[in-house]
N, C-alpha and C positions, 0 to 999 in steps of 0.2 A: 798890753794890748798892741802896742807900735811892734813888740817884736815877731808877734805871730801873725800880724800884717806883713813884716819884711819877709819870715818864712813861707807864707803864702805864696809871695811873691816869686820867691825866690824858686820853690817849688813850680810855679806853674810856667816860668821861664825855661827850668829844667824841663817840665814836661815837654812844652812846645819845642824846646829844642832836638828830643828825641823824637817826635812825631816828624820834625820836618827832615831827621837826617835818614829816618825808615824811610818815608815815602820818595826822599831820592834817589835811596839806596833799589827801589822798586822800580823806580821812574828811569832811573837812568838807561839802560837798556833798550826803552822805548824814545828817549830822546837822543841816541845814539844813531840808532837806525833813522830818528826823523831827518839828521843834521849830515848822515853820509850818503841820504837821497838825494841832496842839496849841494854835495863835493863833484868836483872834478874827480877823475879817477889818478889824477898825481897827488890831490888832494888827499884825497881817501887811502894810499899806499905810502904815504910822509911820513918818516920816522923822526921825531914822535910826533905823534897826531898833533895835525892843527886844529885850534881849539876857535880862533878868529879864522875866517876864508870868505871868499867872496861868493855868495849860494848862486847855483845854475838851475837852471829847469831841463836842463836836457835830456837827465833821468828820464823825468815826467812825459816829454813829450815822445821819449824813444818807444816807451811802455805804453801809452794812450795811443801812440798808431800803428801798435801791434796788433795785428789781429786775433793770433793767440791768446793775449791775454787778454783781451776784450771778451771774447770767449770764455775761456776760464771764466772771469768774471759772473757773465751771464749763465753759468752752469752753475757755481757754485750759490745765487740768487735764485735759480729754478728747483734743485735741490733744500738747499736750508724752505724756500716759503714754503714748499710744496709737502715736507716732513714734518713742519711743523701745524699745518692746518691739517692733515690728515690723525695726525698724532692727539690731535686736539678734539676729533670727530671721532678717533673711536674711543679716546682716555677720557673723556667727559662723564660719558652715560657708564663705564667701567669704574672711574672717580668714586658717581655717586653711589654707584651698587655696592661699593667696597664702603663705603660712610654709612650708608643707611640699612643696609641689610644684614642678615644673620645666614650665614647657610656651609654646608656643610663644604669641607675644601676650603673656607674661607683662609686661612693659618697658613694651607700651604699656598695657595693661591698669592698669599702677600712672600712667602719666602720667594717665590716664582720669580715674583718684581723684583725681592731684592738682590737675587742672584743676579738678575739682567742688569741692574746697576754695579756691581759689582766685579763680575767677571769682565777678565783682560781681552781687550779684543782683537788680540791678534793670537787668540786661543781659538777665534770663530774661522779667522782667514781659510785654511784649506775645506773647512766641511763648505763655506758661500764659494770660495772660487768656483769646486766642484760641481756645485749647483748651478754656480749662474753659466758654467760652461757645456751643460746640459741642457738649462731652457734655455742658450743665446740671449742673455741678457748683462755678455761680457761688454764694457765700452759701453754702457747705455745711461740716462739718466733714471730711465724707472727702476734700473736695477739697486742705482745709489739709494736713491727714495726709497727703495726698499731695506735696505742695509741703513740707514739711517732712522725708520720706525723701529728698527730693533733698539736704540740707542734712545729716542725720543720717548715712545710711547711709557715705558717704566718710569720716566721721569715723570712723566704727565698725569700718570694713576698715581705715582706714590704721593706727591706733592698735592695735588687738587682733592685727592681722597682726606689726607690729615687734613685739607683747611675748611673744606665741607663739613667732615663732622664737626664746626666749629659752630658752622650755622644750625639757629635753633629750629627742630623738626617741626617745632609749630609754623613756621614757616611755610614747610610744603603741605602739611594739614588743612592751611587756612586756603591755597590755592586748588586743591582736591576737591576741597568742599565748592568753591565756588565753579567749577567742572572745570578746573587745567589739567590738560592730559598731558601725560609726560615728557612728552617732546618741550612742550611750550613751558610747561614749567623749569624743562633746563635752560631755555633760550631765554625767556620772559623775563624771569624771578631770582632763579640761581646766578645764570651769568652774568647779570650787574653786579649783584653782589658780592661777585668772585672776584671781579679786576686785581685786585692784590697780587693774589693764589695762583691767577692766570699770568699777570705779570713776572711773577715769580719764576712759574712754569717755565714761562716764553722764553726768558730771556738765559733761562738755563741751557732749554734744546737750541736755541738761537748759537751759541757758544757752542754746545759739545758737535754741531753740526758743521758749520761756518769754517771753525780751526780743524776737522778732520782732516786726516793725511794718510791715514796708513791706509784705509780700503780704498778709495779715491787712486791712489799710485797702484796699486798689485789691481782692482778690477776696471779699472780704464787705460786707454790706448792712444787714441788721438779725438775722437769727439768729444766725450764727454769727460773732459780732464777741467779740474776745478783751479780756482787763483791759488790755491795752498801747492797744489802739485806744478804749475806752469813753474812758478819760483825756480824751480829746480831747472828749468829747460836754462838757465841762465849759469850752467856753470857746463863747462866742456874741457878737453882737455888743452884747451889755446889759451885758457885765465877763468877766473872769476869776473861777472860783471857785479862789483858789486852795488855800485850806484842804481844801477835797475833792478838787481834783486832787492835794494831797501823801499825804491820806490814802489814797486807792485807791494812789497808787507807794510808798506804806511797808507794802502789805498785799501790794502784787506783789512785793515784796524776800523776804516771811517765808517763804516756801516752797522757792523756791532758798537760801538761807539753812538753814533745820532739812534740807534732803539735803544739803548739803555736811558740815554738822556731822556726820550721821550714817554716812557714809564716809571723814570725812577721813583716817581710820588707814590706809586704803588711796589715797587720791587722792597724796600728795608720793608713795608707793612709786611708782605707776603712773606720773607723770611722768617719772619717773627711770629707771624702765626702759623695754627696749622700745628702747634708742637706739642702734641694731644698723639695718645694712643690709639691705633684705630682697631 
């Protein structure tokens, strides 16, 4: 009995010891960047890296009274919020049609979505430039928001359709019967119930929107360039700054970072369900 105690033991020290050398092995990269926002730039260019240095904020203060990136900033928050509530308004009532009903096209209709999650997107780049350089909607931010529903909206049918069919249809039965008309019954009845599945959602298109780079650089110019694309104004052919490029990518982390925190209660639920055929 003592010795499968000590093996126990012994085991779950091993585990932990691998848990904690992955998750450095993860983290480090992110802590890298946190600690060369905080160098001097003789600091940050020391061979070999100093590991102790004395942290500056001048990074921070060079990059916060940038106007550019202050901008970026504000482009890249008016794009992800605005992709993702629209994404939400039309993938909601798609969601449930896709959970609840039977009809013809349905098969291909899901193959539809999952090509769009699927395919590479910089397989789309020449057929959207061409277009957006047709309607004038090069440099804009509704043109991103537009190019970013392409990216959102499949995430939001495919994901909210599997967790819906979870809910049981006696559910919407019993709100028919008491006269909910459909609108109200997705706002009223379903969308509490959904937080998980929405959570899930969100903080998917949050992510695949937020870290965009590649349409953001090829279909903007100088107004509507987002914090992932400004990064790059920080390298010229006089040096890399790279103290300020760490700091602008440790200010792009903080926002996806505090919405994750503040859903997580529902993010692992919402993973986890939903994993049902539809």
């Amino acid at each position: 009995m003592q010795k499968r105690k000590i093996k126990k033991m012994i085991g779950s020290i091993v585990a932990g010891t691998v848990i904690i050398l992955v998750a450095a092995c993860f983290m480090s990269p992110i802590i890298w960047m946190l600690s060369t926002s905080f160098k001097s730039t003789l600091d940050i260019i020391s061979v070999p890296p100093k590991i102790f240095f004395t942290p500056i904020l001048d990074n921070y203060q060079s990059v916060l009274t940038d106007l550019s990136v202050l901008r970026g900033y504000r482009n890249s928050i008016i794009c992800t919020c605005g992709a993702l509530v629209i994404s939400f308004i039309i993938g909601m009532p798609a969601a449930y049609a896709m959970a609840r009903y039977t009809f013809r096209g349905k098969r291909l209709f899901l193959l539809w979505i999952l090509a769009g999650l699927m395919l590479p997107l910089v397989a789309l780049i020449v057929p959207v430039y061409t277009g957006f350089q047709i309607l004038g909607l090069l440099d804009s931010l509704a043109g991103l928001i537009f190019v970013y529903l392409l990216i959102d909206i499949p995430f939001v049918i495919w994901m909210m359709g599997t967790f819906l069919k979870e809910i049981p249809i006696e559910i919407d039965e019993s709100a028919r019967i008491d006269g909910c008309s459909l609108p109200r019954l997705l706002l009223s009845v379903l969308l509490p119930i959904s937080k998980p599945g929405i959570a899930s959602a969100a903080i998917s298109c949050v992510i695949a929107t937020w870290n965009e780079f590649l349409f953001a650089l090829i279909l903007t110019q100088t107004k509507a360039k987002t914090a992932p694309v400004i990064i790059t104004g920080f390298m010229s052919t006089s040096g890399m700054r790279w103290g300020e490029m760490a700091a602008v990518a440790a200010l792009l982390v903080v926002l996806p970072i505090i919405f994750g925190i503040c859903i997580q209660k529902y993010y692992i639920r919402g993973l986890t369900a939903g994993a049902v055929k539809m």
